[in-house]
N, C-alpha and C positions, 0 to 999 in steps of 0.2 A: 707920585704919591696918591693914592686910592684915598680918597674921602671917609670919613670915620660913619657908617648906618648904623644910628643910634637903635633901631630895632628892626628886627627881618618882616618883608611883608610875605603873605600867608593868605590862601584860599582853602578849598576846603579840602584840597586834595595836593596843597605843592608848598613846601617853605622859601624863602628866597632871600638871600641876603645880597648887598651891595660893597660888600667886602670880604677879603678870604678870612677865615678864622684867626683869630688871636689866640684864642684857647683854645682847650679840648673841647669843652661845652660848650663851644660854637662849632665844632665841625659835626654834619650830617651822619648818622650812620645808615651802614649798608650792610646785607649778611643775610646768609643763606642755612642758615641754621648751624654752621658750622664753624664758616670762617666768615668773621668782622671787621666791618672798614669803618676808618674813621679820617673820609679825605678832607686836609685844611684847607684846599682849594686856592692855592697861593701863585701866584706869579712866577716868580723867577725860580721858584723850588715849591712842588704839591710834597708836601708829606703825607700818608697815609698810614696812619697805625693800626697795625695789624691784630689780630687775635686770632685764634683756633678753641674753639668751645672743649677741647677736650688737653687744654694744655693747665694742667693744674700739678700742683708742688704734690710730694709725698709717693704714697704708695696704698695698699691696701695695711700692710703694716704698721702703715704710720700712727695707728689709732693707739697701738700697744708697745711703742718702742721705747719707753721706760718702763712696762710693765705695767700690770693693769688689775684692778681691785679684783681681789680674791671673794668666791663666795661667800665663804666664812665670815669676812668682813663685810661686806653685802647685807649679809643676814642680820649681821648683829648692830650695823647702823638701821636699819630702817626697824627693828625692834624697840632701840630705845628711843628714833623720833617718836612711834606712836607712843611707848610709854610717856614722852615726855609730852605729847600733845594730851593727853588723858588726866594729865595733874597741871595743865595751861602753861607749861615753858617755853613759850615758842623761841627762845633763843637758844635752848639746848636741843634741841630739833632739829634750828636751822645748823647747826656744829655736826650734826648727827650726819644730815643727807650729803653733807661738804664732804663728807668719809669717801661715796660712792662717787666722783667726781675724776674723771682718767686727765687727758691734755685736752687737745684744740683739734675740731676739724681744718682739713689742709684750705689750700689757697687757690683762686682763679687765676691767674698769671696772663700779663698781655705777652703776644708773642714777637712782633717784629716790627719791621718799619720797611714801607716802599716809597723811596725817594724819586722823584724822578724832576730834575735839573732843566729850567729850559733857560736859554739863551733868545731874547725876546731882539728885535731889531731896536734901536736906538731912537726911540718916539715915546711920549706919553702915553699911558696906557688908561683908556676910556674904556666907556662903553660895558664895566664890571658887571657881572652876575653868578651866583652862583646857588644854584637849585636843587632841592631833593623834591623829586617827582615820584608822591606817591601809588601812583596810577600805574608807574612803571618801573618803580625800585630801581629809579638811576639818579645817579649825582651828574648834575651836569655846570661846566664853569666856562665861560664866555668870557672875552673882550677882547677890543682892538687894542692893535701897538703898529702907532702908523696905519698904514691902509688896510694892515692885514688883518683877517680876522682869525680868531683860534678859537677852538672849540676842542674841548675835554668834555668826553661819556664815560663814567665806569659804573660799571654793576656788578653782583656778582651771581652768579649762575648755581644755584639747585640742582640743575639736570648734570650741569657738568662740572658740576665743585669746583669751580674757577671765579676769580677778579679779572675783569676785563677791560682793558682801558681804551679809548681809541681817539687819538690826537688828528686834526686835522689843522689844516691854515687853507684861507682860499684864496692867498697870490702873494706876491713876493719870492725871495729863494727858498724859503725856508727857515727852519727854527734848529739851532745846536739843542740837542737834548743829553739826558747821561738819566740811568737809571742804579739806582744803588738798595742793595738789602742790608738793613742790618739788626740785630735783636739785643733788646736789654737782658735775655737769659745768657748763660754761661755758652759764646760761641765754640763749637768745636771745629768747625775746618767751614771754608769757603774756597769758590772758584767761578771763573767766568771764560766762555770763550764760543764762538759762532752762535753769538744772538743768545748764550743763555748764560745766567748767573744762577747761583746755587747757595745756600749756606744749610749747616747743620746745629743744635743748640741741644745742648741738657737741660732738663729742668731740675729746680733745688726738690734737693731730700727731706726738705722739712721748710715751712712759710708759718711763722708765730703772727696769730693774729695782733694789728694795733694796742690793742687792749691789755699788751704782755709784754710792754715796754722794756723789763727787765732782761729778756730772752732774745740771741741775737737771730738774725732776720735778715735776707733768705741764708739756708746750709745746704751748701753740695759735700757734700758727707761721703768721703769714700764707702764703699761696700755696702752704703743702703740702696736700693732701687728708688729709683725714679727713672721720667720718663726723656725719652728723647725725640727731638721735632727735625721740622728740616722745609723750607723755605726752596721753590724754584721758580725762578721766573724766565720768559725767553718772548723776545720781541722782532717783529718785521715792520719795514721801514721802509719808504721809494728815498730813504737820502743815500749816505756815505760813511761807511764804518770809521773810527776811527780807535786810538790807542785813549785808553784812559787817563794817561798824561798829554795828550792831545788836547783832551778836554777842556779844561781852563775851568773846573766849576768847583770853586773849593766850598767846605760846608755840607756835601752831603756827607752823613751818616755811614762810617765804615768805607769814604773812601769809594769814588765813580769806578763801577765795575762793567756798563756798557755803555758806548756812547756812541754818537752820530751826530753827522752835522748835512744842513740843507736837506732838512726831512719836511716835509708838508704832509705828508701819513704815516701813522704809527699806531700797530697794534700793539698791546704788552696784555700777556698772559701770566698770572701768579697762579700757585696749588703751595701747597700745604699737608704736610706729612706729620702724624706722633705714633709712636709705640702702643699707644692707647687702644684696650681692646674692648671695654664694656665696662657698663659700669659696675663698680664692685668689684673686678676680674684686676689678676694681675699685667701689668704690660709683658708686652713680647718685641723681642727683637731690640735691635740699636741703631744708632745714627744712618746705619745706612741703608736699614728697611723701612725708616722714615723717608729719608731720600729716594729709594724706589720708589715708596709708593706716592710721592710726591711728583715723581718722574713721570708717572703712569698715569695718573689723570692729566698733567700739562702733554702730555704726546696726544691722547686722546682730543682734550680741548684745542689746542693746535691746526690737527687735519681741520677739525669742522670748520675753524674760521671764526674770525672776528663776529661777522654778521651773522651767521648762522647761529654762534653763541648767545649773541644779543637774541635774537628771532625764538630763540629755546626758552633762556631765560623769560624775556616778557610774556610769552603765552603760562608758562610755568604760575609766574607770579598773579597773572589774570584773572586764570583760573579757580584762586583763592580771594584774593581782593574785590575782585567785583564784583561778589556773591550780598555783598550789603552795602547801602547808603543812606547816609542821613541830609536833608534839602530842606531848606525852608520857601516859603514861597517870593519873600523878599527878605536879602539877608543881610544885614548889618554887620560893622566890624568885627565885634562881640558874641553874634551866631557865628561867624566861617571861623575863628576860635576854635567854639564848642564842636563843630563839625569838624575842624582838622584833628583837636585832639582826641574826638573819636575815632576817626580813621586814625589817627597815630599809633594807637594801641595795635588798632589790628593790624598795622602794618609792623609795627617793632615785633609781633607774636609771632608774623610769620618770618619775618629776617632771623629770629634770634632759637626756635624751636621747630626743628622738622625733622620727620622718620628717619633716621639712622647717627642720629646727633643726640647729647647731653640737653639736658632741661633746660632753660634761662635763670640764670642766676640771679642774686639779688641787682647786679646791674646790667641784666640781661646775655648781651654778647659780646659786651663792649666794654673793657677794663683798663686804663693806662696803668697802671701802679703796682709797683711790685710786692708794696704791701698794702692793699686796698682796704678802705671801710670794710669792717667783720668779714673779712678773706674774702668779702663777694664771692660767697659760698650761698649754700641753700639753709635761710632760717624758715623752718619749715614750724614756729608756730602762730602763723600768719603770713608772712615775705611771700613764700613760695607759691603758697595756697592762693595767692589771689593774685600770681602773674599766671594764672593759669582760668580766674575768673570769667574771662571770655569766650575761651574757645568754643565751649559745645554753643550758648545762646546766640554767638556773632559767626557761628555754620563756620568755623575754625577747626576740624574733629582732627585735621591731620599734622595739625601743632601738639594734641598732645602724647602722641607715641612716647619722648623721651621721660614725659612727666613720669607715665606708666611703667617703663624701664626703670626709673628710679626708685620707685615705692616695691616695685619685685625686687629690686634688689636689694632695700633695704630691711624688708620684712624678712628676705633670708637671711640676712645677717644679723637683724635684731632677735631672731629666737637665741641665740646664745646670748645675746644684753640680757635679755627677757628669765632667761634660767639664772646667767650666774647671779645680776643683780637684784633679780627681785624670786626667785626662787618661786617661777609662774612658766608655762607653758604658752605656744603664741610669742607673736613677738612685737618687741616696740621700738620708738627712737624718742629721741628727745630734742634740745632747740634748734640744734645745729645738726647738718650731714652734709658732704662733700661726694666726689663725684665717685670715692671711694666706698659710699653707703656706711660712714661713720654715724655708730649708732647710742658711744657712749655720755654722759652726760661732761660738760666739757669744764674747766674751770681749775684742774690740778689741786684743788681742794682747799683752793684761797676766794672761790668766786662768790655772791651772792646767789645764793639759791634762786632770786625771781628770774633770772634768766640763766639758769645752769642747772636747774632740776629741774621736771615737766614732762614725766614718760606718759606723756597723751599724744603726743606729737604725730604719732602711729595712726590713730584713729583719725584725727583729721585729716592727713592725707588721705584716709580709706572715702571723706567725702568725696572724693574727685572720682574717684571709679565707681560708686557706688550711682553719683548725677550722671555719668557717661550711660550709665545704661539707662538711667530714667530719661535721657534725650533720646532714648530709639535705637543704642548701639545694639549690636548684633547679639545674641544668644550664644556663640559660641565665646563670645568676651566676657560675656558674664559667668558662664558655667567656668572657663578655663582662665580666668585673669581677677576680676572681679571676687569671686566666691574665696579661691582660695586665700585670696590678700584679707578681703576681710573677715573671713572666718578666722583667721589668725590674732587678728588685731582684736575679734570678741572674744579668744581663746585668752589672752593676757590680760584683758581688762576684768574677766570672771575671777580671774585667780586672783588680781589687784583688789578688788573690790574687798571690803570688810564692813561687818554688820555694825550699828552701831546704836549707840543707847535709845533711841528711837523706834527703834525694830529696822528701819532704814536701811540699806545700804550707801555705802560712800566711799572716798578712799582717803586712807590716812598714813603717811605723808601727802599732801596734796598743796599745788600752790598756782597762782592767776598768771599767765605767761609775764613778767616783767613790772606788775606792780606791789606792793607793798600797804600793809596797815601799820598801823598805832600800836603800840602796848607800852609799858610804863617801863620799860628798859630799852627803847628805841623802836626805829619802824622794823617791821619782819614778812617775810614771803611764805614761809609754809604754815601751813593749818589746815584742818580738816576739811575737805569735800570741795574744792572752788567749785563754783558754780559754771564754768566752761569745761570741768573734768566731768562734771554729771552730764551734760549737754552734750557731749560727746560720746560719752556713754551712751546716753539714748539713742544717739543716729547710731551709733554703731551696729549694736543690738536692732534694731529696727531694722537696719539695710542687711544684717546677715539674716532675719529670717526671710526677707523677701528675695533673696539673692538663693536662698536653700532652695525656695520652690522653683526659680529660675532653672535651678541646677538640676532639678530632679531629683532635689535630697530633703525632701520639707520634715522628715524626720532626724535630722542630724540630733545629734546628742549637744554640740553647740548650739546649734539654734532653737531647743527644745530646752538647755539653759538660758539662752540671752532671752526665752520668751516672757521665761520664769524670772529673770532679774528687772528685767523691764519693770515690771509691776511695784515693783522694790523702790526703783529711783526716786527721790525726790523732786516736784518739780521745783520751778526758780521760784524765791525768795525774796520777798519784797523788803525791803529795808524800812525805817522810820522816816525819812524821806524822800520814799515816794520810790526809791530807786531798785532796780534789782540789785539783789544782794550779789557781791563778788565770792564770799565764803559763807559754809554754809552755818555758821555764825556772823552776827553782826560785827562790825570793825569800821571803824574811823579809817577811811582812806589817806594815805602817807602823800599821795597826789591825786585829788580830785579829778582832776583836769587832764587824768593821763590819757596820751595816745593809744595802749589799746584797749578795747571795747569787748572783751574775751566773756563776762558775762553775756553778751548780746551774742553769744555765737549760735546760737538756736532761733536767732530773729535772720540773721544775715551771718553768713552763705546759708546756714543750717534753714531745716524746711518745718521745725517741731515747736517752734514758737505759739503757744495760744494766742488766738484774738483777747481774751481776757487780760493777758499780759502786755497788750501796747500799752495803755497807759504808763505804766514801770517802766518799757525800754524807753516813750517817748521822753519819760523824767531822766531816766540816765543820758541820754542825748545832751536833754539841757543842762545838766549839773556838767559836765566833762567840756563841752562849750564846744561852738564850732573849728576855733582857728586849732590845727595841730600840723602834722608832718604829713605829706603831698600823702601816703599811702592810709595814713588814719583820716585823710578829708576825702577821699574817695571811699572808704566804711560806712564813715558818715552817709557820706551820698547815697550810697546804696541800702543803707537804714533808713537813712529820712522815703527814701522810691517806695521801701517797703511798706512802709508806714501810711502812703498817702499824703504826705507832709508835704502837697506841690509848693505852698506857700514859703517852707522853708528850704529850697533847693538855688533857686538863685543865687545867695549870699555864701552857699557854699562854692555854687559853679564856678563862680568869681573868685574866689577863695585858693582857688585849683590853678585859677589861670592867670594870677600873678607871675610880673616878671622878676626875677632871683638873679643877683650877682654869682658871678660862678665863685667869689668869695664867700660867699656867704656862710654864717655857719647859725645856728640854734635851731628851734623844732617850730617851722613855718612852713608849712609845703608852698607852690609855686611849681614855677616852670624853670630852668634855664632857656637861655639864648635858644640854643637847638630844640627846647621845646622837651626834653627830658626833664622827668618829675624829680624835685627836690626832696629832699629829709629836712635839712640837706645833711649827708652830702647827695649825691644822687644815689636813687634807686628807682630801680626802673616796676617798682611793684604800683606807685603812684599813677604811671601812665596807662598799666593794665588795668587797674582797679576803678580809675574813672571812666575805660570805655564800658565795661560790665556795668557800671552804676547807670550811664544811661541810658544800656541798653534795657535795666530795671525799669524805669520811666516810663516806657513804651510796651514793655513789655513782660508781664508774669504769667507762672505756669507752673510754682512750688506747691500748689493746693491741688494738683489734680482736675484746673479746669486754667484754659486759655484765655489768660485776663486782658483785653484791648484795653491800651491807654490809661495804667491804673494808675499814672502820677506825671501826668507832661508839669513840668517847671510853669510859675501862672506867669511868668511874662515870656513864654514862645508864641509865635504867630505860626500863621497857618506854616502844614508843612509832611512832610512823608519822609518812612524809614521805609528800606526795602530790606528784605533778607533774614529778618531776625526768624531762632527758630526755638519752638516752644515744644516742651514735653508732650507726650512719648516721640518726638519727632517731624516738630509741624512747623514748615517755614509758612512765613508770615508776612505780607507788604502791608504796610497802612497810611493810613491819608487820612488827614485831620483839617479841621475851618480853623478861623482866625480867635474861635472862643473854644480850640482847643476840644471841639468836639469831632466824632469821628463821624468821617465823612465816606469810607467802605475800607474791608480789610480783604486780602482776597485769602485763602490758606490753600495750601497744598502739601503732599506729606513727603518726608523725607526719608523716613523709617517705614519699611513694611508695619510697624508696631503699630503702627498712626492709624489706625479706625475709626472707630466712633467717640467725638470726642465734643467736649459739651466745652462751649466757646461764650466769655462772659462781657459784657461792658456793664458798668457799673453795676446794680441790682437786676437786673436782666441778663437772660444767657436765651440760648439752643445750639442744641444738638447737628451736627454735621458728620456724615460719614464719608470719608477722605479715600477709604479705600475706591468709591465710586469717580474719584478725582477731584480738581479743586473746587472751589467754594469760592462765592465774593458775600457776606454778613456787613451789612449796614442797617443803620436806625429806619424803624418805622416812622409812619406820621404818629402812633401814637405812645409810641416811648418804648415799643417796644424792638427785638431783634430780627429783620429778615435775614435767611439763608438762601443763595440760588446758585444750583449746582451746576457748574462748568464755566 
């Protein structure tokens, strides 16, 4: 019996536990942006649950498969909301936009399970470990049984789309092993024979999110499309084949389909196949083009070899990882923490997001459930936006390919949301979208508008492509990716827009992602103009005229509007206390204290926040209070960085790094066990959002100059970050003393874009020109900044 490790010990770069998982939220994940492991790391049976990033319920169809609100009806509700906002009804308003309301974006779906059976010799089994090695994106599980020692490696390979396991023992006969596949989706045929097992699976026609308890859940629906997957595995082994009734290993899953006995080495090889062709695109093919091409990577992965696989994979994953580090000069329990779940972030971004794979979802890559927390789909007004918060500043540029797949695709699909719903040009989405680029508002016209109305959602995702090029990305991204995305998304927010008794413009129906005011017939979500639909407006408009000239179109007829509306917007709105306003009327908050911060969106991510306006967001800070859900205390974090507010950064740090029962349920962020970021339930936006927050700390570059150390936390000791990279394209090492001052930064550029660029520590800056090569900028003796080139 394995002794119960009441907590896993942790460096800054490995988690370690002294017992196999219990639960889900104790086993480690591993993933290659594609396919997700989730090994228990168990004794006498590893289970590993499986995933494939592109196995999700439905179709493109599924958006409209009871039919879908007509324009005529389109028109005439969002008519009489504004009528009815224009005489203060906000209750006949919120009835109104309920009209425009279709079903539910589909579902993430876990896809399988790899069991593999060991038969350990008849001793107590010491000597437990079991490790996820960030450094190397492997799991690894140790211990003796009797003399012998055993050792399990798996990873899973990028280069070669494969799970790779490799069992060893170093004496004794050997270990009985059995390897078994099996899937919680709708199995269609399975087989096994000369070292290889196989299985094939449907996925359901339709996955009803939790939220729609009424509606049953999952439907394999004859004659709808969905997609279908396919599972192969095949293993080499110095033991002895045997028959699966041979075996003797009752318990695994589906039933031992290859086994051996007196093996001391054992390679096992997994791939994974769907129908799945792009996103937004219809699948192709059936169970057994899934199978080919399941077939056709494991042949592939095969020849090269265990080692050679491993040898691929870690250089692969290296070559990303190592490009940044966070050190202190002596470090306490409490730092290697803050340091692992910095690096945790940027290692879950790269497991979970890579070129030719689906975005990460709200729980990344890694889903058990076959009806998950809000379909562990993409809530894209906020969720999405900040699992993606890292990439360009933590030198991650090759995690966000699938982001950018999804906003192209959504933005072609949302120009018909765009005409039939709101009877505008350009196109939008709203809270929810799936891997289908569902783009209508969701709720069947029973929902509450604060989270099922909100056609801004569009624009915010155009922040991601619009910062990609302000980090240095290429000219041809922004003329041919960039430009047209968001010149769309200013194409529908000009037509959305309406004048209003002010001279102003604003939009009306308009409502704050998810929270709620006061009126004297109950609380209500819609009213004119929220204050994060103007905010968005403004980047949007801002980023398509800079993105025109990019393009070699500085006269476009949109951008020569968005320049003209620009001038129009309101800015934020201070309330009576103290607070930025959420609407652009005053209103008593229905939850003060709400998790999210959607006024502040022009402080953090957003780059158009005035300095005149901290004091307002720093009030909003304090009324809404620090404790909230693991992804709103990382906002925080990254508001408070903005802000300067070192003093108030620890209490949140801690805040973050809470341990969470995997039962747990209310709105506390934390960690679980494995170190995944709590709501709870899990979402993995929490662990994105706090590596970006502190790479805030260290470093800013949203003003157009390269700010060193504009908010280290006041109780860190001395200490250096390597790697971070600042606007237009400038990576950055820095080194700091024990009072938190800098002690030399060296820069070098990353972007051709990166030239002359004025580099600041506190009230003091200069100028460096990068194109001549790097730079080392440390303090004078007399306060001021020296520059010395090479």
């Amino acid at each position: 019996m394995l002794a119960r490790s009441p907590s896993p010990a942790q460096t800054a770069h490995r988690l370690s536990f002294a017992r196999p998982a219990g639960h889900w939220l104790e086993a480690l994940p591993l993933g290659n942006g594609r396919i997700g492991a989730m090994p228990d790391g168990g004794v006498e049976r590893e289970r590993i649950l499986l995933n494939d990033g592109t196995t999700w319920s439905g179709s493109p169809s599924s958006e409209f498969t009871h039919g879908q609100v007509s324009a005529a009806t389109a028109r005439e509700a969002v008519a009489e909301a504004r009528r009815a906002l224009v005489e203060g009804d906000h209750a006949r308003a919120d009835l109104a936009v309920r009209r425009l309301q279709e079903r539910w974006s589909q579902a993430y779906l876990p896809f399988g399970e790899l069991t593999v059976g060991v038969v350990n010799p008849p001793a107590e089994i010491t000597g437990y470990s079991r490790d996820l090695d960030l450094r190397a994106a492997e799991h690894v599980v140790s211990y003796k049984a009797g003399g012998a020692t055993v050792v399990r490696r798996t990873v899973v390979s990028y280069p070669d789309q494969a799970l790779v396991m490799t069992l060893d023992v170093d004496s004794g006969p050997g270990l009985d092993l059995t390897v078994g596949l099996d899937s919680p989706l709708r199995v269609l045929a399975r087989g096994c024979g000369e070292g290889l097992a196989w299985l094939t699976t449907r996925m359901p026609s339709d996955v009803a999110p939790p939220h729609e308890p009424d509606v049953p859940s999952p439907v394999y629906a004859d004659g709808r499309v969905s997609l279908r997957g396919a599972m192969a595995v095949r293993w080499s082994h110095d033991g002895e084949d045997v028959s699966a009734d041979e075996a003797a290993q009752p318990g695994l899953q589906g039933g031992p389909v290859l086994a051996a006995r007196g093996v001391r080495h054992a390679e096992i090889v997994l791939t994974t196949g769907t129908t799945f062709t792009a996103i937004g695109a219809e699948p192709r093919g059936d169970e057994r083009d899934a199978l080919a091409a399941a077939r056709r990577d494991l042949d592939a992965a095969v020849r090269r070899g265990a080692a050679a696989l491993r040898e691929r994979q870690r250089a692969d994953h290296a070559h990303l990882y190592q490009r940044v580090e966070l050190d202190w000069d002596a470090a306490d329990e409490r730092l290697r923490r803050i340091a692992f779940l910095f690096h945790y972030g940027r290692y879950l971004l790269i497991s979970a997001s890579r070129a030719g794979g689906v975005p990460a979802t709200l729980q990344g890559l890694w889903n058990d459930s076959m009806r998950p927390p809000w379909s562990s789909n993409y809530t894209i007004n906020i969720n999405t936006q900040m699992n993606y918060w890292p990439a360009d500043v933590t030198d991650l540029p090759e995690c966000l390919p699938p982001l950018f797949d999804l906003v192209e695709a959504v933005s072609a699909r949302g120009t018909e949301t765009a005409r039939r719903l709101y009877d505008a040009s350009g196109w939008c989405a709203h809270h929810n979208t799936d891997v289908w680029a569902y783009t209508s508002p969701v709720g069947r016209g029973q929902a509450d508008p604060a989270w099922a109305f909100w056609p801004l959602a569009g624009g915010w995702l155009c922040r991601h492509l619009a910062d990609h090029v302000a980090f240095g990305s290429s000219l041809p991204f922004a003329r041919d990716h960039a430009w047209p995305v968001v010149r769309g998304a200013a194409q529908f927010l000009l037509d959305w827009l309406v004048e209003l008794p002010d001279g102003t413009l604003g939009f009306s129906p308009s409502s704050s992602p998810e929270n709620r005011f006061m009126t004297r017939t109950g609380t209500m979500a819609v009213d004119v103009s929220s204050t994060v639909d103007i905010g968005i407006a403004r980047e949007v408009f801002a980023s398509a005229i800079a993105l025109a000239e990019l393009a070699g179109q500085p006269h476009d007829l949109v951008a020569e509007a968005a320049r003209g509306a620009l001038d129009r917007l309101p800015g934020p709105q201070t309330d009576e206390d103290g607070t930025i306003g959420e609407w652009h009327g005053p209103h008593v908050m229905a939850e003060p204290a709400h998790r999210h911060l959607s006024p502040l969106y022009e402080a953090f991510p957003g780059t158009g926040m005035l300095p005149e306006h901290s004091t307002a967001v720093a009030r909003t800070l304090d009324v809404r209070g620090d404790d909230s859900t693991g992804w709103s205390l990382a906002w925080k974090l990254a508001l408070r960085a903005r802000l300067r507010h070192t003093g108030r950064l620890p209490a949140l740090i801690d805040l973050a790094l809470r341990e969470v029962d995997p039962a747990a349920t209310g709105e506390h962020g934390g960690l679980y066990p494995n170190r995944l970021s709590a709501h709870p339930p899990f979402q993995i936006d929490g662990n994105f959002g706090f590596t970006a927050a502190i790479a805030e700390c260290v470093l800013q570059s949203h003003a157009g100059v390269v700010e060193l150390l504009p908010a280290l936390p006041s109780d860190w000791p001395a200490g250096r970050m390597r790697g971070l990279v600042a606007r237009p394209g400038v990576v950055v090492d820095l080194v700091w003393d024990g009072e938190r001052r800098l002690v030399e930064a060296r820069l070098r550029r990353r972007s051709d874009r990166a030239g002359v660029v004025r580099v600041s520590l506190g009230d003091t800056s200069v100028e460096v020109d990068l194109a001549r090569g790097p730079w080392t900028v440390r303090p004078g003796t007399e306060g001021q900044l020296l520059a010395v080139a090479g």
